[in-house]
DRENZA-345067 format. One record per residue: x, y, z of N, C-alpha, C in turn; residue in one letter; residue number from 1. Coordinates in pm, whole numbers, padded with zeros to 5 digits. Layout:
<recs>
REC     nxx     nyy     nzz    caxx    cayy    cazz     cxx     cyy     czz  markol  vopa
REC       X       Y       Z       X       Y       Z       X       Y       Z       a   NUM
...
</recs>
This chain:
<recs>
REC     nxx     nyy     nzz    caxx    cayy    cazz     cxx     cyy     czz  markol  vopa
REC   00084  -00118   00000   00000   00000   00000   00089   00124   00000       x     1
REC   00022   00200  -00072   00143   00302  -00124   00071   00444  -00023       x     2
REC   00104   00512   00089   00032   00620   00141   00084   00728   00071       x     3
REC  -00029   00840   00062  -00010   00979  -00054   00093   01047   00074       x     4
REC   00167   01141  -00017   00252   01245   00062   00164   01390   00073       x     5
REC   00045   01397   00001   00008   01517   00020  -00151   01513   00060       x     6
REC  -00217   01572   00136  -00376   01589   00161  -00438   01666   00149       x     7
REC  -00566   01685   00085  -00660   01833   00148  -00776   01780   00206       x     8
REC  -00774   01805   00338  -00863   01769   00406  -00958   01890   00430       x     9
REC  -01102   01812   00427  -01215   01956   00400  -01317   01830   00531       x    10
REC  -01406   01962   00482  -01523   01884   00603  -01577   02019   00668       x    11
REC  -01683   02035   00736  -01742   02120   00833  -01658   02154   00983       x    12
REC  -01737   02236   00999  -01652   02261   01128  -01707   02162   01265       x    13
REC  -01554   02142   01329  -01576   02067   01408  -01567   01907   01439       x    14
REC  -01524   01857   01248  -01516   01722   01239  -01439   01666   01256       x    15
REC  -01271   01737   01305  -01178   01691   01323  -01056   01643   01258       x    16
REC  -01085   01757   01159  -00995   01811   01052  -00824   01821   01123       x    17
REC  -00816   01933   01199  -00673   01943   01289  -00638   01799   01327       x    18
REC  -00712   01737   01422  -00718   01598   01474  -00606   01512   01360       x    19
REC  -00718   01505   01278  -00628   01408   01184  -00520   01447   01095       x    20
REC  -00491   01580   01111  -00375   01600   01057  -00247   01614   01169       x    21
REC  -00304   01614   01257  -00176   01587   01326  -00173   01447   01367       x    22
REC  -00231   01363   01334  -00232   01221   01366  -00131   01153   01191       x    23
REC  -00190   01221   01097  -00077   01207   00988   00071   01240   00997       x    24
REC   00072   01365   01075   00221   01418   01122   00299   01305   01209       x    25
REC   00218   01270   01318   00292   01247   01413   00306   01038   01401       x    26
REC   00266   01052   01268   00250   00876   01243   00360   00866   01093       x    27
REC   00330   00987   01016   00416   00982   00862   00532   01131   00887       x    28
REC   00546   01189   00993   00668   01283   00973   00591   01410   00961       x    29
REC   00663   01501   00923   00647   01603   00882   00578   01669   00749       x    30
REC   00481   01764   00765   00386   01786   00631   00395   01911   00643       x    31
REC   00389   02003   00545   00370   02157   00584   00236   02162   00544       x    32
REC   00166   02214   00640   00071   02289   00651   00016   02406   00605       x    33
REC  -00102   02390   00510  -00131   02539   00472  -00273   02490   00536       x    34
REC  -00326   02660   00636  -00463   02680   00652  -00518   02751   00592       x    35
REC  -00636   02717   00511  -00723   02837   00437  -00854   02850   00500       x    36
REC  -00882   02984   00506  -00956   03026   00627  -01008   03106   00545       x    37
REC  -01170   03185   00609  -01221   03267   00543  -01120   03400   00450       x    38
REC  -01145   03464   00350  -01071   03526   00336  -01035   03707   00373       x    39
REC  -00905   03728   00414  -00886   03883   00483  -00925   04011   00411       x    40
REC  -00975   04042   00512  -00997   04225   00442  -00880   04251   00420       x    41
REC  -00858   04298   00265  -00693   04348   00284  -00703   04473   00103       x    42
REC  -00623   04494   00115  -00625   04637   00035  -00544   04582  -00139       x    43
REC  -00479   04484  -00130  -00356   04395  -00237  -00466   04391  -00299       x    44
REC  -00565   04300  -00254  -00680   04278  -00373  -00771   04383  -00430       x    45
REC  -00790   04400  -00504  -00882   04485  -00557  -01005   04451  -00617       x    46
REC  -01160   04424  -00606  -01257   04392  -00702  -01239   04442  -00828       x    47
REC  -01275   04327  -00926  -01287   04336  -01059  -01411   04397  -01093       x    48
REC  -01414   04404  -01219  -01582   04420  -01255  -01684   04313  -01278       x    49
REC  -01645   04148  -01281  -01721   04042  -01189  -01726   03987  -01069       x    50
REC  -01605   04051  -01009  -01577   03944  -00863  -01536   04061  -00764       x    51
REC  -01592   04048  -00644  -01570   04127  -00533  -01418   04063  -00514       x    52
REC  -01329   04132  -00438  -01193   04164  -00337  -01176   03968  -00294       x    53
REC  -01269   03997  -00217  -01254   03820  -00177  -01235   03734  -00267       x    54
REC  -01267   03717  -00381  -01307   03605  -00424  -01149   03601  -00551       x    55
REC  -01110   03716  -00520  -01008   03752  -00626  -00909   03712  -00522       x    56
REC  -00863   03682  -00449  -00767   03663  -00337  -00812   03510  -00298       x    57
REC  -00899   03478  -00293  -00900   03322  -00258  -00907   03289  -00426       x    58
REC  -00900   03337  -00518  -00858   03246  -00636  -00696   03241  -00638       x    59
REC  -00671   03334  -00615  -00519   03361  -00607  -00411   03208  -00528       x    60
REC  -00510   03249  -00387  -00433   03093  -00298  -00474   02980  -00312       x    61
REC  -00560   02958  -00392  -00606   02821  -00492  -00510   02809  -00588       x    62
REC  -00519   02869  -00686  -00387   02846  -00770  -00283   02812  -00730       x    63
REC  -00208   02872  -00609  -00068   02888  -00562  -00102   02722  -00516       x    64
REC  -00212   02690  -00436  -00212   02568  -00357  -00210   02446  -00480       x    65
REC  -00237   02462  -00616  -00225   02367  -00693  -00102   02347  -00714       x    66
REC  -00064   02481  -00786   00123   02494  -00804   00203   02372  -00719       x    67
REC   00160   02404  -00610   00266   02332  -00484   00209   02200  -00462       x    68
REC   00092   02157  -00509   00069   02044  -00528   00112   01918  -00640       x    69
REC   00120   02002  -00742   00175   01947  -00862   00348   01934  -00860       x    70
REC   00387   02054  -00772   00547   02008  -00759   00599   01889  -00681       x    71
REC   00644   01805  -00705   00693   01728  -00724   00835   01741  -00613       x    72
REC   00880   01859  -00614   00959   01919  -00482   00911   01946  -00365       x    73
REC   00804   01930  -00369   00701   01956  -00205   00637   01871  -00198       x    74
REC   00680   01778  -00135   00626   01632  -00125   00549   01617  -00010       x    75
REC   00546   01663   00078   00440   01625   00238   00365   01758   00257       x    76
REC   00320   01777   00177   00168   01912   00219   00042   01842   00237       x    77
REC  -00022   01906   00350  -00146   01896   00377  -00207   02041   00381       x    78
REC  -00351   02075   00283  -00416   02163   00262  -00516   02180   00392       x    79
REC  -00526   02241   00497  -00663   02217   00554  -00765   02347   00557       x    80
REC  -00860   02236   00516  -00967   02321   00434  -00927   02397   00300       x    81
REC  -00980   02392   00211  -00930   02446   00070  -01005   02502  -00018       x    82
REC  -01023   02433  -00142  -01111   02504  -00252  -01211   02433  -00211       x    83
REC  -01295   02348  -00208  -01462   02296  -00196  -01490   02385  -00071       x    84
REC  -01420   02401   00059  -01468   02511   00112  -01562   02659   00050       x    85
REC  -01438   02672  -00004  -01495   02767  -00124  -01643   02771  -00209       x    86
REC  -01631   02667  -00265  -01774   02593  -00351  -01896   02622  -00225       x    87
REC  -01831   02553  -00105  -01974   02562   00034  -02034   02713   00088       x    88
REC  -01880   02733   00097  -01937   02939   00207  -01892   03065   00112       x    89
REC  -01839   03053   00016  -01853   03185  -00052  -02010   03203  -00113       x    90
REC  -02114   03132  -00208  -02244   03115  -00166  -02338   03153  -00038       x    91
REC  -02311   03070   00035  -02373   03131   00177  -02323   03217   00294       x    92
REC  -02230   03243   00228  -02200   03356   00380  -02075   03483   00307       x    93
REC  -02048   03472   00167  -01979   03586   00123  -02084   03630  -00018       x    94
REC  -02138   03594  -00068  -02217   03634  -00178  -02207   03641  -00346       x    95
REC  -02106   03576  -00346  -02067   03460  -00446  -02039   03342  -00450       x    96
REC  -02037   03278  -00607  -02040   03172  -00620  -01914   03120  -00604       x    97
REC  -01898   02988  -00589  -01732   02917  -00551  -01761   02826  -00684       x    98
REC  -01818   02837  -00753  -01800   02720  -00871  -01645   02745  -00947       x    99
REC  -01619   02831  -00955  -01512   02830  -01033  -01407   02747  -00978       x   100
REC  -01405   02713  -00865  -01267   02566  -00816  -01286   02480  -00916       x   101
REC  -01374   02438  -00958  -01367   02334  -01008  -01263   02358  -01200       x   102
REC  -01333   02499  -01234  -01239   02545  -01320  -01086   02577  -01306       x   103
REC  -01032   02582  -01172  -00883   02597  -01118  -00841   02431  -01145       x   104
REC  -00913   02361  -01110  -00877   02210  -01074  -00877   02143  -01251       x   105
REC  -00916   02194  -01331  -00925   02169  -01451  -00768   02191  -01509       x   106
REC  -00766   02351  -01537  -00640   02394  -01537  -00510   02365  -01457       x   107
REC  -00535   02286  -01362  -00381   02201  -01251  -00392   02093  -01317       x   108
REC  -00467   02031  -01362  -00528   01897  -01413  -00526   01804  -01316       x   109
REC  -00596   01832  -01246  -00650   01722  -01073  -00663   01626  -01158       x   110
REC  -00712   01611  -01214  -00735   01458  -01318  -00575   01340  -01294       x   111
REC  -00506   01446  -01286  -00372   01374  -01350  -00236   01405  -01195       x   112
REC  -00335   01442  -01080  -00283   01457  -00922  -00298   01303  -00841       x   113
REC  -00194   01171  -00912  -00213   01068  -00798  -00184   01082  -00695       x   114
REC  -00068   01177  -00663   00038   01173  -00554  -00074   01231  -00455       x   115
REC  -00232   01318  -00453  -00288   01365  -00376  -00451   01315  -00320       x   116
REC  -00436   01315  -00196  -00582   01268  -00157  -00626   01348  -00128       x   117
REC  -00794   01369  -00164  -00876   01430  -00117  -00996   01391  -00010       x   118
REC  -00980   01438   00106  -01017   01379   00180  -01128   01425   00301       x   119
REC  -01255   01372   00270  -01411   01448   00302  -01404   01397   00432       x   120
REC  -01414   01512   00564  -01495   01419   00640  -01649   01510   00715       x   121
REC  -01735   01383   00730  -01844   01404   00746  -01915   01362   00873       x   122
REC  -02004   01396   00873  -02065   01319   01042  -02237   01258   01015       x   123
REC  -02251   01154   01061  -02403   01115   01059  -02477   01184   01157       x   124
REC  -02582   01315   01093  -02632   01373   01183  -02802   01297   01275       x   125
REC  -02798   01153   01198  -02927   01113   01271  -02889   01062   01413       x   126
REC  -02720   01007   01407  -02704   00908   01589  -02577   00997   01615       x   127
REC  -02523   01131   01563  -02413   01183   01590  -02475   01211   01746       x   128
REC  -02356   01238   01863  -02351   01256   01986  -02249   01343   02021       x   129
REC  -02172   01408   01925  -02026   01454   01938  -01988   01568   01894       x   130
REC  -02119   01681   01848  -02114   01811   01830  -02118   01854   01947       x   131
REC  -02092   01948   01969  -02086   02060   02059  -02057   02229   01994       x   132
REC  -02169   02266   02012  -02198   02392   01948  -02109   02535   02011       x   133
REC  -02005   02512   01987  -01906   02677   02088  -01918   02760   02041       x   134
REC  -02016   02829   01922  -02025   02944   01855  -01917   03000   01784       x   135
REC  -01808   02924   01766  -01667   02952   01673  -01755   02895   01565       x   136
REC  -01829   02790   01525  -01879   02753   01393  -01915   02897   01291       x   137
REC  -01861   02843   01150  -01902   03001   01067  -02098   03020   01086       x   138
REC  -02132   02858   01021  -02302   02918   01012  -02360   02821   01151       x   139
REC  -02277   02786   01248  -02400   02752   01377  -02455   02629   01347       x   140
REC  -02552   02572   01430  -02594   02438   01436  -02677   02433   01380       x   141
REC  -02727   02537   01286  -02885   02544   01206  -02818   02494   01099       x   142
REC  -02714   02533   01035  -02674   02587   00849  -02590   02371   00839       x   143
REC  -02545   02326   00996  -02476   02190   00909  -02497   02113   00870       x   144
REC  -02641   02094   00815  -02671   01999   00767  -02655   02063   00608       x   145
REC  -02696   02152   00608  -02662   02229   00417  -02529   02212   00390       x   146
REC  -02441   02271   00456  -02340   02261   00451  -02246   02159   00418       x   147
REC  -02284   02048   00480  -02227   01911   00467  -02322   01874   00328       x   148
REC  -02420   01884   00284  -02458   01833   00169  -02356   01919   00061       x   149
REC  -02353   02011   00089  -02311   02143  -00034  -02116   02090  -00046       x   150
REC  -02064   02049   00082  -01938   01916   00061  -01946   01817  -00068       x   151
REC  -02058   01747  -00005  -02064   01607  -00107  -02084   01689  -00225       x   152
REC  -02188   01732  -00247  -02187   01795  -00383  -02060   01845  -00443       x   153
REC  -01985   01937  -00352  -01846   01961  -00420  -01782   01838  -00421       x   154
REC  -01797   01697  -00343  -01655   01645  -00380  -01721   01541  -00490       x   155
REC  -01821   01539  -00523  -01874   01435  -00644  -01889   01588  -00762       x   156
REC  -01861   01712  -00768  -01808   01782  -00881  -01637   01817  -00922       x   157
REC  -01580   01726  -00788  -01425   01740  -00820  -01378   01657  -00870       x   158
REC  -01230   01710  -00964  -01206   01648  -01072  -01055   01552  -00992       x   159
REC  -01060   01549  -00879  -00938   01484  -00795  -00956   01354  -00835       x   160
REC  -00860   01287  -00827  -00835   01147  -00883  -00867   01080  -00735       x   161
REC  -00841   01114  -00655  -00794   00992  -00518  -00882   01102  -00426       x   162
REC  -01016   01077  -00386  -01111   01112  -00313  -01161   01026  -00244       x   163
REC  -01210   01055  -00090  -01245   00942   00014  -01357   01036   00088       x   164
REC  -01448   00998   00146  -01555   01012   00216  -01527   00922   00368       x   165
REC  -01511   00996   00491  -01431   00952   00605  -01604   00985   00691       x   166
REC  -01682   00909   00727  -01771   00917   00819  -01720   00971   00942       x   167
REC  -01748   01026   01049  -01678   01040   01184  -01720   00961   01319       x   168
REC  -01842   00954   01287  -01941   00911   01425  -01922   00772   01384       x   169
REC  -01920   00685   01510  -01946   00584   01531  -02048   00524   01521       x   170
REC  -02063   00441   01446  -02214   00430   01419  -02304   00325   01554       x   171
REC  -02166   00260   01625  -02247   00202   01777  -02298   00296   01860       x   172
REC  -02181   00404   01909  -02229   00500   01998  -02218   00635   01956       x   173
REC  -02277   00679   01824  -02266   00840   01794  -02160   00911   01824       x   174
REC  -02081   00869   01905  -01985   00936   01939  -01841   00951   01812       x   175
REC  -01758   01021   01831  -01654   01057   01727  -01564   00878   01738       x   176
REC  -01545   00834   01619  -01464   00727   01598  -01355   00734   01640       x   177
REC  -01257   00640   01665  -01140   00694   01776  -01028   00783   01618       x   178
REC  -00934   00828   01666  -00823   00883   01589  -00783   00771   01530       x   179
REC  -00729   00625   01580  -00677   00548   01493  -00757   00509   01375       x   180
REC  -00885   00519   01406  -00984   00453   01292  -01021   00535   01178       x   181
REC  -01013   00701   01228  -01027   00784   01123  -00889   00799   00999       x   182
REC  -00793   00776   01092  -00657   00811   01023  -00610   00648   00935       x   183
REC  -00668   00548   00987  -00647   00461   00903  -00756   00450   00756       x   184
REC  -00859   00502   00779  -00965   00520   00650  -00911   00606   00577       x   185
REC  -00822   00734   00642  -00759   00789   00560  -00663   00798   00453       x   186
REC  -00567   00690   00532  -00424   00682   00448  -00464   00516   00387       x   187
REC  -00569   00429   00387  -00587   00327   00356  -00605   00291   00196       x   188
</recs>
């Protein structure tokens, strides 16, 4: 079994995204880390005459994040949270559309990215037991069930070669699956 050197791990908030990337670190070495996070008020970007400031700046670190995916010299990156983020909350909570990842992922030719997994994780919200609502969530305990659909939808419109769907909850006791079990579905 051959494990990938590089990840983008996506998912909602709260599923244990960090978790398993440091369970990749501290089991396969060292990965550099990029976090993509909503994007900054900042003055570099400028709106176009189709795209507000934001959306011109998170296309920007999409690109760069393919670049460094496709090199071949940066062998242990993990993305957390990335472009399908994009596809989910620029729509609902910035006021554009995120479809265009999938046009970035065209142009990297994800098609032709073995060396990278893409990697969903999700939670069963009928026996989940293992949210806890701290109000750091972007849209709250109302918006995750959209949210997590508006995932799948992005990762069955991505053009990634090596994509996995990582359940979280246990399906005996709702509760979060241990770390070994998530991180082995992962790199499996």
């Amino acid at each position: 079994m051959t494990i990938p050197k590089k990840f983008i791990i996506e998912g909602i908030d709260r599923l244990g995204k960090d978790t398993l990337i440091h369970e990749i670190q501290r089991t396969f070495g060292h990965h550099l880390v990029i976090h993509y996070s909503k994007p900054p008020k900042t003055s570099f970007y400028s709106p176009t005459d189709n795209h507000p400031a934001e959306r011109v700046h998170q296309e920007a670190s999409f690109r760069t994040m393919f670049h460094l995916l496709c090199d071949n010299n940066y062998p242990n990156i993990i993305c957390n949270r990335a472009h399908l983020g994009e596809y989910v909350y620029a729509p609902l909570y910035r006021g554009y559309t995120g479809d265009y990842v999938f046009e970035l992922e065209t142009s990297a030719d994800a098609r032709l990215m073995s060396q990278v997994r893409l990697v969903l994780l999700v939670e069963d919200f009928d026996i989940g037991r293992h949210f806890i609502d701290d109000g750091n969530s972007l849209g709250g305990i109302e918006t995750r069930r959209k949210e997590q659909e508006l995932f799948l939808e992005a990762l069955g419109k991505s053009h990634m070669r090596d994509k996995r769907i990582i359940c979280v909850t246990d399906q005996t006791t709702g509760e979060f699956k241990t770390k070994a079990a998530i991180l082995r579905e992962a790199v499996s």
